[in-house]
N, C-alpha and C positions, 0 to 999 in steps of 0.2 A: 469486636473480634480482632486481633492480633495473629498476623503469618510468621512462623515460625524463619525471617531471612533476613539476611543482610545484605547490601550492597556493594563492592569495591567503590575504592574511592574514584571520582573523576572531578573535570574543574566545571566548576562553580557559573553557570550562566546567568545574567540578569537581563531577563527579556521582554520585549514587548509586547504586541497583542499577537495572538497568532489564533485564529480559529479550531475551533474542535469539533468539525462536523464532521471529521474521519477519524475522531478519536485518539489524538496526541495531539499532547503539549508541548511547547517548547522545544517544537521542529523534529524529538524525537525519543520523547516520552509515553507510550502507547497506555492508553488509561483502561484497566483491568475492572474488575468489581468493587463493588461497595464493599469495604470493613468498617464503615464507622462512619458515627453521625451525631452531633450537636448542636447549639446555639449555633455554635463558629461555620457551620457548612456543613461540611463534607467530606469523608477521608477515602480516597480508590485504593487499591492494591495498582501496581504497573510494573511498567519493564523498561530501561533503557534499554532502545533497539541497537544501540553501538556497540554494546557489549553482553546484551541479553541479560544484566542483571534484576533482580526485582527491587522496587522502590514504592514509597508511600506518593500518593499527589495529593494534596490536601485544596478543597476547593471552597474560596467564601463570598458569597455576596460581594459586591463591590458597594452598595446602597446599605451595607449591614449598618446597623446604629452604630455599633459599638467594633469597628475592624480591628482584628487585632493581626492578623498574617505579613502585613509591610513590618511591623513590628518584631514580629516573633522571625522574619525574616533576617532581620538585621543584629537579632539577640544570636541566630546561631554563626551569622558573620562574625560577632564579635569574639565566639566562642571557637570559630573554626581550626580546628586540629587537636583539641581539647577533648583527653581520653574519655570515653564512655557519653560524649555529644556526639549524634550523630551528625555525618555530614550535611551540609546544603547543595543540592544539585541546579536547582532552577525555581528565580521565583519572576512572577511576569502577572500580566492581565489577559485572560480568554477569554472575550466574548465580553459579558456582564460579571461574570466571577477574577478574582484573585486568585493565584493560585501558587503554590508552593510544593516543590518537588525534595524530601530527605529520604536516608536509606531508612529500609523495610527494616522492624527485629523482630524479634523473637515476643511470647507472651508476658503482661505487664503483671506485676508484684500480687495485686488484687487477686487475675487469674489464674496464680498458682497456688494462690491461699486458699483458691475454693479448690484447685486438684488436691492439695493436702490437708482438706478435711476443716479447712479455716481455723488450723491453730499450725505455729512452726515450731519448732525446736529453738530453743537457747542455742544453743551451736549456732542456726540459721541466720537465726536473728541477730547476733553478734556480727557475724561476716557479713549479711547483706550489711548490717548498719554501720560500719568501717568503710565498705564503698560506698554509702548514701552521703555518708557526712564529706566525705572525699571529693564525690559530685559535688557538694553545694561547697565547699569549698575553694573550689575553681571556679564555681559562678560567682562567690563575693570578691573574689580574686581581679575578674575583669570589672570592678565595680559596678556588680550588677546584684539586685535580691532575685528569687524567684516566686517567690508570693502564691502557690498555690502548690505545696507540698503534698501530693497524696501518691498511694500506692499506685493507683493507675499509669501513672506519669512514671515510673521507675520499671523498666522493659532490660529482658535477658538478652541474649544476643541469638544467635542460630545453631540449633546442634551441630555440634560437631567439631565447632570452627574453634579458632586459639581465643574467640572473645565468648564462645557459649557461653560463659557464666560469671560473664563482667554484665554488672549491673548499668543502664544507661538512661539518662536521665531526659524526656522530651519535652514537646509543647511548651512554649516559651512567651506563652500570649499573654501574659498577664506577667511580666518580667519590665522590671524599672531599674534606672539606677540609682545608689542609696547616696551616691560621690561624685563629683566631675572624674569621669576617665583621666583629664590631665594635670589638673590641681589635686586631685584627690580632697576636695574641701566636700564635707557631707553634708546631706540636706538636712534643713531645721526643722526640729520638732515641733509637730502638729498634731492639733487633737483634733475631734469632731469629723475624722474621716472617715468615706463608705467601705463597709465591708469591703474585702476582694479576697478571694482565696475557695477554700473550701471547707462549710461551719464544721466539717466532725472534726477536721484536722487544724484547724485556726489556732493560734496563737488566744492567749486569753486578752493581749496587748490589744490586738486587732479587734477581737470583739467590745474594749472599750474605746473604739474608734482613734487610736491612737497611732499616726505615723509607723507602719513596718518600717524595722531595719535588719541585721546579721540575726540578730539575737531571735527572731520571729520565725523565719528561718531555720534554726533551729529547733527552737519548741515541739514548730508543728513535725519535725523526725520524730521527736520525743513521743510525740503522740502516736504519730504509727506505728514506733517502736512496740508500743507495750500494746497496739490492738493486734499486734502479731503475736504477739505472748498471751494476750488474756483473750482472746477472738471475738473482740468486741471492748466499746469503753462506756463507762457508766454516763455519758450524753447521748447516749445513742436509745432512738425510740422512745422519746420525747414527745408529748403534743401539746401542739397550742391553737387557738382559733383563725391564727394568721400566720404568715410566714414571719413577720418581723418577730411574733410573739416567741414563736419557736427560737428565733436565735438568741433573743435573751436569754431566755430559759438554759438553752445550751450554756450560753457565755459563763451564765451566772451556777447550773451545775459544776464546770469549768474550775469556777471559783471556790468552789464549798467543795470541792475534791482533795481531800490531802494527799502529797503527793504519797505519802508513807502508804495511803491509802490506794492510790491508783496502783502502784509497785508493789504492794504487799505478794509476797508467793515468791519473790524471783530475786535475784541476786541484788545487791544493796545497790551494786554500779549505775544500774536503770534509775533510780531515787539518785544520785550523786548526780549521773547525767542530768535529769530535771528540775533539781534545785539550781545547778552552776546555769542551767541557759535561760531560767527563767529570775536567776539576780543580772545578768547582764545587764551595764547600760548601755543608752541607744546607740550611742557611738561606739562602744565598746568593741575591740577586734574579738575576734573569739580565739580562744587556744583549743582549735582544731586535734591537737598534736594528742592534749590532755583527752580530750571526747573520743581518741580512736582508742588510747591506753586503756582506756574505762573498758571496752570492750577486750581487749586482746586480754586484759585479768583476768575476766570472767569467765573466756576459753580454758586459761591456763588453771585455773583454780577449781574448775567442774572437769579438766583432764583430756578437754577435747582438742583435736589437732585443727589445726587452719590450715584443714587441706583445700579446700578448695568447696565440698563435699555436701551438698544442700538438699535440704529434703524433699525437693520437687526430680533429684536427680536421680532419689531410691526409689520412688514410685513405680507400678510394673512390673515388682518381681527385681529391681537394680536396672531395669531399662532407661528407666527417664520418665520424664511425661511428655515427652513427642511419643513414645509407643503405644501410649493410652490416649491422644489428643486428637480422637474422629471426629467429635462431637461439636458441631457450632449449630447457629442459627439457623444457616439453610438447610444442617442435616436433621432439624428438629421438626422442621418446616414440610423435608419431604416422609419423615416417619409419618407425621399427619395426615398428607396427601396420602398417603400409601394407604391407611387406615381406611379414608374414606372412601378409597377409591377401590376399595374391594368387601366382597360379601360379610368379612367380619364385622364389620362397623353394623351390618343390619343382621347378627345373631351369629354367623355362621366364623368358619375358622379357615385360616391360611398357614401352611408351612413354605418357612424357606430358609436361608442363610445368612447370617449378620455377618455385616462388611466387618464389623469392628469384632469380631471374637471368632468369627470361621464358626460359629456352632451353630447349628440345627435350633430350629427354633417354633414352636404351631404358636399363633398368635391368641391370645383367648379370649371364651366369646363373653361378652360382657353380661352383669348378671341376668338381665331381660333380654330376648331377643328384642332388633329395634325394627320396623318398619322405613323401609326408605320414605321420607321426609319429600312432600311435592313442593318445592318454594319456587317464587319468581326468582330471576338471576340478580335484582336489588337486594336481594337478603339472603344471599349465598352467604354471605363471608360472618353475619351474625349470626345463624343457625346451623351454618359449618362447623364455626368457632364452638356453640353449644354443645355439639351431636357429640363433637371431640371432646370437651370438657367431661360428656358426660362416660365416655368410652375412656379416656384415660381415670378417672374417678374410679372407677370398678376394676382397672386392670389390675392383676396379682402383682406383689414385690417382685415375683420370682422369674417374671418376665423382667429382666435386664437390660438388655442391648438396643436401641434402635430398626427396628426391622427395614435397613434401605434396600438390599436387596432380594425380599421376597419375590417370589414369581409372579409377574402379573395375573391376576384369578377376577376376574370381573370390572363391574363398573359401580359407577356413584359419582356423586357429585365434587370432583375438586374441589380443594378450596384455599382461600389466602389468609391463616390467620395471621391475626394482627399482633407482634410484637409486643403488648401488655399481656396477650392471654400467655403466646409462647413462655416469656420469662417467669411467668407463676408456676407454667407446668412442666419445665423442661427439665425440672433435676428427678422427675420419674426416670431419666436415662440410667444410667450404668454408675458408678462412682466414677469409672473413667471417663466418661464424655461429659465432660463439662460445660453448661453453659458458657457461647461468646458472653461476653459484657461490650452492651452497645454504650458508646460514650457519652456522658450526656454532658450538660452548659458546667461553665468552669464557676458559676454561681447564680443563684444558688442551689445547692443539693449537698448529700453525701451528709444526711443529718442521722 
């Protein structure tokens, strides 16, 4: 899940250990909720108490196999003041974790693709992908690659603000250099290396274990480009008996895709873009300049203005999608709770008031009445998870809204469902309450 804010700027602390048994870091970072969780740790919502603004803390292992936050610490030092990188506020050791302190944005690329229905507009897609390539241009700029391209990683700003709808670019954990900073001499080519990135979105280069450089980097745009366009790419949903197995198979669809093929439906520029970055060689600078033009024709030529103007901002009636954006994990989590914790869930029915629509709303009663369920509290959260599976399964379309605020009306058994069952069931919401997306390992996934 992703909070809709941004941070003012402040300086940069690099600290030592300091304790979190009162809940700040770094003397004066106060650590808020969970938004987010993978491989790497841990991400909180917080607040700098100096100035009350909100910020991310990002918490990892210190004993991780694989650290990557000293890392990705020092990528966004190098990057520091560099438009659409969010700042570094603090990074240090608490207790047994690492931790690292940037400002808060807004919802990531992913997240808006599922509020606008998982396909964008030509218009959309042009402008975000002017400021994407712009982003990674200022990353090859400080001789640095970023190696794991996906929409998740590319985050809006805060309503409202002069940067709402600058595109920014995060997580830098998987970021190397492809150059010495001072020599500018680049590294030598090498074959037989391990994946790193993310398979939907990989380079085809990468998946023949072949040294990333600029040119990989780019590709992988290219690919999210057109699963914005096409809502999906023809590697996706793939099986194999292993995970290795699966990434061939990716690599190797990859391969057998013409790109006439992947682009076919959409302006030629998309196909011009992915032929020019998939001839590149490894050393090769890229001409940036030429990849933004590509798109700015395609505006000019389909008649549409570079205003600004994206299709996540029409949503709502012309509100936006912060006016439609109630909906995360924990509000799915207490619609559940609520379910089970009143008569409807065992036949009977409840009226009350949705937070997110103001409408009136009787809950309905499922096609059987059910009897309340006697379990020991070991098997609360497996035959909770059930009772609800089976109660959302039979509810009508035409119940929409999350009911959070219904009237308390009885009892039952609360319950904790688990995160697999939630994300299978939680687009029975609204179009507008979108499932959060929990984050997951920077590989592998996202097949």
């Amino acid at each position: 899940m992703t909070t809709p804010h941004v941070i003012a700027s402040s300086s940069v602390h690099h600290g030592s250990q300091s304790g979190t048994s009162n809940g700040v870091v770094g003397t004066h970072f106060r650590v808020g909720k969970k938004i987010g969780e993978g491989s790497f740790g841990v991400v909180f919502e917080g607040t700098n108490m100096l100035n009350n603004q909100p910020v991310a803390i990002k918490f990892e292992p210190r004993k991780s196999e694989a650290p990557q936050l000293r890392d990705e610490y020092r990528s966004y030092r190098t990057l520091n003041g560099t438009p659409g990188v969010p700042q570094v506020h603090y990074f240090g050791q608490e207790g047994l974790h690492n931790v690292l302190v940037i400002d808060l944005l807004g919802p990531n690329l992913e997240d808006l693709f599922d509020m606008c229905g998982r396909k964008f507009s030509i218009k959309t897609v042009c402008m975000a992908a002017k400021q994407m390539v712009t982003r990674v241009q200022a990353i090859h700029e400080k001789s640095l690659i970023y190696r794991d391209i996906k929409p998740d990683n590319f985050l809006i700003g805060v309503p409202g603000s002069r940067n709402a709808n600058t595109i920014h670019i995060i997580d830098f954990g998987m970021a190397k250099h492809y150059r010495d900073p001072k020599t500018k001499i680049h590294i030598p080519y090498r074959e037989r290396k391990s994946l790193s990135g993310t398979a939907r979105y990989m380079s085809i280069n990468t998946h023949l274990g072949r040294e990333q450089s600029r040119r990989d980097d780019l590709e992988s745009l290219g690919h999210v480009f057109m699963y914005f366009l096409r809502g999906g790419l023809p590697w996706q949903g793939l099986r194999a008996a292993t995970n290795k197995q699966k990434y061939e198979k990716i690599g190797e669809k990859k391969q057998s895709t013409h790109i006439d093929e992947l682009c076919e439906g959409f302006p030629e520029e998309f196909a011009i873009y992915m032929n020019y970055v998939r001839k590149l060689g490894f050393e090769e600078t890229p001409d940036y300049d030429f990849l933004r033009d590509l798109f700015s024709k395609v505006l000019k030529t389909l008649g549409e203005p570079e205003d600004g103007v994206f299709d996540w901002m029409l949503l709502n009636g012309g509100k936006g999608w912060e006016a439609g954006h109630v909906s995360s994990y924990e509000c799915f989590l207490s619609e559940i709770t609520l379910i089970l914790n009143t008569p409807v869930a065992f036949g009977y029915s409840c009226t009350g008031t949705c937070k997110c629509c103001g409408t009136t709303h009787t809950s309905p009663r499922p096609r059987a009445p059910l009897t309340p369920p006697r379990w020991p509290s070991s098997l609360t959260t497996s035959l909770a998870g059930w009772h609800a599976n089976t109660l959302l399964a039979s509810r009508p379309r035409a119940y929409a809204c999350p009911p959070q605020a219904l009237a308390p009306c009885g009892g039952g058994p609360a319950a904790r469902i688990p995160w697999q069952f939630t994300q299978r069931r939680q687009r029975a919401a609204s179009p507008a309450c979108k499932p959060a997306r929990q984050p997951a390992a920077n590989y592998p996934h996202g097949t």
